[in-house]
C-alpha positions in Angstrom: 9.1 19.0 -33.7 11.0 21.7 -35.8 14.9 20.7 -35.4 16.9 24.5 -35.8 20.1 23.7 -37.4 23.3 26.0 -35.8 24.3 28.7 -37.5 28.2 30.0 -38.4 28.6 33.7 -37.7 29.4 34.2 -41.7 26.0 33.7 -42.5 24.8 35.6 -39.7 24.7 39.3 -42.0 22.5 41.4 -43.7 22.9 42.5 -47.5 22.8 46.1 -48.4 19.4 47.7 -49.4 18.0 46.5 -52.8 15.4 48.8 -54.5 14.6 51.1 -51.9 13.6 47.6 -49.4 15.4 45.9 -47.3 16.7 42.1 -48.6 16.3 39.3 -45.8 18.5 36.5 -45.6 17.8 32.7 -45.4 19.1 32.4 -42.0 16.5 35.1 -40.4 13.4 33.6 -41.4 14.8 30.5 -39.3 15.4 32.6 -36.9 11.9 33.8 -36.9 10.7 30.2 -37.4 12.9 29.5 -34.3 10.9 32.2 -32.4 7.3 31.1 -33.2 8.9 27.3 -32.2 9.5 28.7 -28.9 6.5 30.7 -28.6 4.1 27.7 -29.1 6.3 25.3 -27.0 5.4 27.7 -24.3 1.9 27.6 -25.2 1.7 24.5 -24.7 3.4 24.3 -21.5 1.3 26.5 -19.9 -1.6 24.5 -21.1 -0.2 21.3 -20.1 0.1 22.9 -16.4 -3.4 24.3 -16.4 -5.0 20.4 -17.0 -2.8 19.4 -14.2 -1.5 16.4 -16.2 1.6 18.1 -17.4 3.5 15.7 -20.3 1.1 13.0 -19.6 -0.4 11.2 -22.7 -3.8 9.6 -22.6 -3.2 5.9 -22.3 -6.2 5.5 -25.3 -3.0 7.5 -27.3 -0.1 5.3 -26.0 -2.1 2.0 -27.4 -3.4 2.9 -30.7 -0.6 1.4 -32.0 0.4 -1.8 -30.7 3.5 -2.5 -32.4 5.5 0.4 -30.4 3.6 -0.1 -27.2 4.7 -3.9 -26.8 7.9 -2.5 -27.9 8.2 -0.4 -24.8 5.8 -1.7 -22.5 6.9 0.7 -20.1 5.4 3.2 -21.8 2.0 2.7 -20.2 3.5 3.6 -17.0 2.9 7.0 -17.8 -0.6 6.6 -17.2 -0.8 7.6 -13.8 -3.4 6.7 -11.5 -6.1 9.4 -10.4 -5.6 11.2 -6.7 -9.0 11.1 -5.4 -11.7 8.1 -4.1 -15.5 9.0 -4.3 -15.8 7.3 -0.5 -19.4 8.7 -0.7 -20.0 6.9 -4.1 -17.9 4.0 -3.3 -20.0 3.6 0.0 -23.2 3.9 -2.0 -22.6 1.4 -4.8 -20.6 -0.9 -2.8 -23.8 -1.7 -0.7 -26.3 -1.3 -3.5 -24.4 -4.8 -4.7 -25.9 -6.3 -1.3 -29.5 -6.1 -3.0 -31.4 -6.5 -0.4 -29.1 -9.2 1.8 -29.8 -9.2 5.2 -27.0 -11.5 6.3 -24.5 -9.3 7.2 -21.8 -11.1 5.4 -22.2 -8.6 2.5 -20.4 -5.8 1.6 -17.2 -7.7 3.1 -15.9 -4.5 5.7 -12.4 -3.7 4.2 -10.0 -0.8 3.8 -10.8 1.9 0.4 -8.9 1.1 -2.6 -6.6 3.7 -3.8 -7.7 6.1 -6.6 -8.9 4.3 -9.9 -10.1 1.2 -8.7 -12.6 -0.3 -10.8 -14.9 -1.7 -8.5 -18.0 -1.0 -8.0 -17.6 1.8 -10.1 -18.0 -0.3 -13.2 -18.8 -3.6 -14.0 -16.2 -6.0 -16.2 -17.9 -8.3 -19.0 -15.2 -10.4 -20.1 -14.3 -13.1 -23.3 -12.5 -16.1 -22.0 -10.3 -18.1 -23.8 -6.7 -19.1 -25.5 -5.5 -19.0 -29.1 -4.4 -21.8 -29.8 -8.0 -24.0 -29.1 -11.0 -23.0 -30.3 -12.8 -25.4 -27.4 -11.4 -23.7 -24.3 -13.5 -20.3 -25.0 -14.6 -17.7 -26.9 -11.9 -15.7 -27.0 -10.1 -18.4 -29.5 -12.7 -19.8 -31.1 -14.2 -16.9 -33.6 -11.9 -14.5 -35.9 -11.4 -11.0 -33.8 -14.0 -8.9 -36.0 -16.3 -11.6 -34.8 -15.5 -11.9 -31.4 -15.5 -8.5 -30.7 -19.3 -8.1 -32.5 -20.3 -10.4 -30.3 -18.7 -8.7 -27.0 -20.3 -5.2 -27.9 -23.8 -7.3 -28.2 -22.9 -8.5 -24.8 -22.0 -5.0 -23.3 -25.2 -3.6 -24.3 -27.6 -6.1 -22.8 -25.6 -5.9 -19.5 -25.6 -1.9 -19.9 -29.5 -2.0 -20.6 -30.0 -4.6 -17.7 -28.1 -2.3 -15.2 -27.7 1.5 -16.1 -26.4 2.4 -12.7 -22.8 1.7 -13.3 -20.9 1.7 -16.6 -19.6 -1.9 -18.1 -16.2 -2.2 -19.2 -14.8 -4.9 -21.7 -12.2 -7.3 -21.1 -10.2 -9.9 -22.9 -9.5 -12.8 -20.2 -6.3 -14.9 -22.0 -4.9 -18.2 -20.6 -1.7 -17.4 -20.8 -0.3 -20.3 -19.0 -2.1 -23.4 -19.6 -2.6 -26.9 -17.6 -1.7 -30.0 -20.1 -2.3 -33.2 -19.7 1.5 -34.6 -20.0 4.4 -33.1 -18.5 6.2 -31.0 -20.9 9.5 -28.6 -20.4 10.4 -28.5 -16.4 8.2 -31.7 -15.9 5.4 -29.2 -14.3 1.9 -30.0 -16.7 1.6 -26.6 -17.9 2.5 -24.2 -20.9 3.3 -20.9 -21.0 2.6 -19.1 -23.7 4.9 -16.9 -26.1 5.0 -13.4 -25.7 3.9 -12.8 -29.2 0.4 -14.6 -28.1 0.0 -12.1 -25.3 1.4 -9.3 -27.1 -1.1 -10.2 -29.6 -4.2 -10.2 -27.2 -3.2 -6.7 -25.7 -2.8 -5.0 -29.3 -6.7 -6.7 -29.7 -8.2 -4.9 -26.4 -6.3 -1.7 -27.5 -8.6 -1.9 -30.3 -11.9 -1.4 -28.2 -10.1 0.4 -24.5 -11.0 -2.8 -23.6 -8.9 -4.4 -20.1 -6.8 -7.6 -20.6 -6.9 -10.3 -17.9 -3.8 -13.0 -18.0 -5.1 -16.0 -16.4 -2.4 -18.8 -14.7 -3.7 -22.5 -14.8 -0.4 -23.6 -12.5 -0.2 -27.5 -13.1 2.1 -29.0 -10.8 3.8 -25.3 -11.2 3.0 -22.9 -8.6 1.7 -19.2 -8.7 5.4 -18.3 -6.5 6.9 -19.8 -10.0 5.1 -18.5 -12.7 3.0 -14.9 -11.8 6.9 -13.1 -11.4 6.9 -14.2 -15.5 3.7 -11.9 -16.3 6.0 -8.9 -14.6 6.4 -7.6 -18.2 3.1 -7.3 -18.3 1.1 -7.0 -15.1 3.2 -3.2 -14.6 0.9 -1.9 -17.5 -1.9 -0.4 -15.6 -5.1 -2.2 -18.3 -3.6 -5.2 -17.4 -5.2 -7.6 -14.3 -4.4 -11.1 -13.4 -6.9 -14.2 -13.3 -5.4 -17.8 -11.3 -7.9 -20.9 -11.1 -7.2 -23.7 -8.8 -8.8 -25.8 -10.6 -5.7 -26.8 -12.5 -3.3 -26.5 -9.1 -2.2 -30.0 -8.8 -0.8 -30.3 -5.4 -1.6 -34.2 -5.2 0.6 -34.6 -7.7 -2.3 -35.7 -9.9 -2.6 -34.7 -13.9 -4.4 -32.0 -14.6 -7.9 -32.7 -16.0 -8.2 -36.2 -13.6 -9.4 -34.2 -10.2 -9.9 -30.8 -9.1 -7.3 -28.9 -7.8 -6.6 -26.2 -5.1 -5.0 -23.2 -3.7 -4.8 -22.2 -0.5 -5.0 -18.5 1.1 -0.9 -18.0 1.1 -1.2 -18.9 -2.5 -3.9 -16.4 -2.8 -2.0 -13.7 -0.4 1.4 -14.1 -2.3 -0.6 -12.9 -5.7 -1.9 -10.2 -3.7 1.3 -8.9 -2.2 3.2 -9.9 -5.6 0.4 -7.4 -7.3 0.2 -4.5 -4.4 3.9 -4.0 -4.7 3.7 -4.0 -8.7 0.9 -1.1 -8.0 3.1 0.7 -4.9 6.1 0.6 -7.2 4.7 1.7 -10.7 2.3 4.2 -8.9 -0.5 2.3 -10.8 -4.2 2.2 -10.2 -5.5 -0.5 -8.3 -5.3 -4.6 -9.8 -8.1 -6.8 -9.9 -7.0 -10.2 -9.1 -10.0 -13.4 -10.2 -9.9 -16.3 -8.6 -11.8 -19.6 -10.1 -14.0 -21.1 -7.9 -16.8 -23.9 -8.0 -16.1 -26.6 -5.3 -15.6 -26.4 -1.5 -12.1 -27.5 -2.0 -10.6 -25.1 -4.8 -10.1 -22.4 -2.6 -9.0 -23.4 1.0 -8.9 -21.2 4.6 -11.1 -18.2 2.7 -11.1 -16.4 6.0 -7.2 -16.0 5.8 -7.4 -14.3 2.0 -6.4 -10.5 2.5 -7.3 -7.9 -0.3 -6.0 -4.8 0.2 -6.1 -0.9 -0.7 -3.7 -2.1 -3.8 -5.5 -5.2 -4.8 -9.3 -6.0 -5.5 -10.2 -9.9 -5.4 -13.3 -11.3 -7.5 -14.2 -14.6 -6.4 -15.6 -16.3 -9.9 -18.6 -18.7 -9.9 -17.2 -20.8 -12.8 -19.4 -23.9 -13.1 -21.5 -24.5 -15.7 -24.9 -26.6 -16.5 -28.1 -25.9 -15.5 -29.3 -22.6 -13.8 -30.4 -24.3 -10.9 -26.6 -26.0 -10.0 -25.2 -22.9 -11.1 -27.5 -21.0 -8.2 -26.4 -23.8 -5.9 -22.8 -23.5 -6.8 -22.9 -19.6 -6.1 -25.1 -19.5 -3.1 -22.8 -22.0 -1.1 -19.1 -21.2 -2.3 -19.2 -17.4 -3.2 -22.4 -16.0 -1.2 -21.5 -18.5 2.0 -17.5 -17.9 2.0 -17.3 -14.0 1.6 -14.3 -12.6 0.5 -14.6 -8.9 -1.5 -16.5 -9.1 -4.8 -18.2 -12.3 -6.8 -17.9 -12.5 -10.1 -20.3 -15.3 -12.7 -19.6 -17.4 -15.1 -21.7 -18.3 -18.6 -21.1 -20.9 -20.9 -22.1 -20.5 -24.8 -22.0 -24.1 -25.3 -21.6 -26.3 -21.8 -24.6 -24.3 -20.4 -26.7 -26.2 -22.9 -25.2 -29.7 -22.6 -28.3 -30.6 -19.9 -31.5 -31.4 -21.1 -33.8 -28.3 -20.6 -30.5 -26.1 -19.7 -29.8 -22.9 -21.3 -27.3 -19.8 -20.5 -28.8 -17.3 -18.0 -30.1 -13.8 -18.7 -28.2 -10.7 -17.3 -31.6 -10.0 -15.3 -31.3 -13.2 -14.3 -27.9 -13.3 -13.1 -28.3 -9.8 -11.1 -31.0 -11.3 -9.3 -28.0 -13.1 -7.1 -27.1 -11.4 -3.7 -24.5 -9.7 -4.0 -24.8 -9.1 -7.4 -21.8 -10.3 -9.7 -19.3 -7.1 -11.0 -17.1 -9.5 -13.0 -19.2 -11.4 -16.0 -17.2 -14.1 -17.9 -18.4 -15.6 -20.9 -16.6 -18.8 -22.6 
């Protein structure tokens, strides 16, 4: 933007004529260069109106470079959600993820999300994983030119497998971790530095990819550590992952049994996200919750997504296809809750003899079909 410097009234004159033409001080060309300033501002303004996004940047713009947007992580805020819901395409699509179920337990009958949800307008594919280990997913375990070659690779089979709806990437972080001893506060889990998430939200910038910050609680609880992410959860690309596998209520290590959450752990995320979307005028969160034994999840019924909030239960087992099925058909099919989500291994879905990951044809055979794909 052109800064016009103030000017004294002793410069403000005109010299005689010279030659027969008039002479034109310095200061009136800024003066005219002040004009055409003004003029384009107003340009501009008028354009800005007509899109009816006045002063809005694209949030694509506001994340091409990381440094200044985890400087000002406000900043994203600016990205305000949209003002209108397909109902007619929600409807549509909503039910089309039934294929073919006749139980009536599918779609689950809920209020509509607000404007900007992203289910079932789209379908997540997601890379799991943490930094600092190269065993606990992909995400951690290939250089980021890598990783992200082999996400695209992903996108496209699931985009050629199902054309109907568009497939959005995402980068699924553990940001707080379960550990086997008991650490600072005593509570068998790790939280990890800022610059680590920082680091993962610069990476999804690079391909308008979503980030997902995942909470493995320990003997923490989510009340304790999902106020931490605030920082973070306020920018509207970023969503929220818990797995109760790692919620040690027992007061056993992590890693030695299976864990659980119940539904007011479940409901306090929700409310802790819906007021983070009702505050920050954001579009609506996806909240994905872990899930692969009766236990993990406890009093289903009692969960309560709202207009603010969209939950993805996540079939996260792994072996063989036909456990997998099993897993899915009793704990995600059986105990209804909004959407499903799947889970696929590169490497633990080959530890059986005979076992090998699924196909995306494979997977959307399920009923309902999945809308959230993880791959570790």
């Amino acid at each position: 933007m052109m800064i016009i410097r103030s000017i004294t009234n002793n410069s403000m004159q005109i010299s005689p004529k010279t030659g027969g033409r008039p002479h034109i001080l310095k200061n009136q060309y800024l003066i005219i260069g002040g004009i055409i300033v003004v003029l384009m501002a107003v340009l501009y303004i008028i354009q800005a109106l007509s899109s009816g996004n006045p002063f809005r940047r694209n949030n694509s713009e506001l994340i091409k470079n990381g440094k200044d947007t985890i400087g000002n992580k406000d900043s994203l805020l600016l990205n305000s959600r949209p003002t209108v819901l397909d109902t007619v395409k929600y409807e549509h699509l909503l039910y089309a993820l039934n294929n073919g179920d006749s139980s009536g337990r599918w779609p689950v009958k809920l209020a509509y999300p607000l404007p900007g949800a992203i289910f079932p307008f789209n379908r997540v594919v997601a890379f799991y994983g943490n930094f600092y280990s190269k065993k606990m997913g992909v995400l951690g375990e290939y250089p980021t030119d890598t990783m992200f070659a082999k996400l695209k690779d992903e996108i496209k089979k699931w985009q050629a497998t199902d054309s109907t709806i568009p497939v959005i990437p995402a980068l699924h972080y553990i940001a707080v971790t379960a550990q086997g001893y008991p650490g600072k506060g005593n509570k068998y889990r790790l939280r990890m530095p800022n610059k680590q998430i920082d680091s993962v939200i610069r990476m999804a910038a690079r391909i308008n990819a979503l980030v997902f910050l995942d909470i493995q609680v320990g003997q923490s609880t989510v009340q304790e550590e999902v106020p931490l992410l605030e920082t973070y959860l306020k920018m509207p690309q970023v969503h929220l992952g818990i797995d109760p596998e790692f919620s040690m209520k027992t007061g056993k290590k992590p890693g030695t049994v299976i864990g659980t959450m119940d539904a007011d752990d479940i409901n306090f995320t929700i409310k802790y996200l819906s007021d983070l979307v009702k505050n920050y005028q954001l579009p609506p969160k996806v909240l994905v919750v872990h899930r692969f034994t009766q236990a993990m999840i406890r009093n289903y019924k009692n969960i309560r997504p709202n207009s603010q909030v969209q939950v993805v239960i996540d079939m996260d087992g792994w072996g063989a296809e036909s456990r997998k099925l099993t897993t899915y058909h009793d704990y995600i099919y059986k105990e209804p809750v909004q959407f499903t989500g799947f889970k696929l291994f590169y490497k633990n879905d080959f530890r059986e003899p005979n076992s090998r990951m699924m196909t995306p044809a494979e997977v959307l055979k399920l009923k309902p079909r999945p809308v959230y794909i993880q791959y570790q």
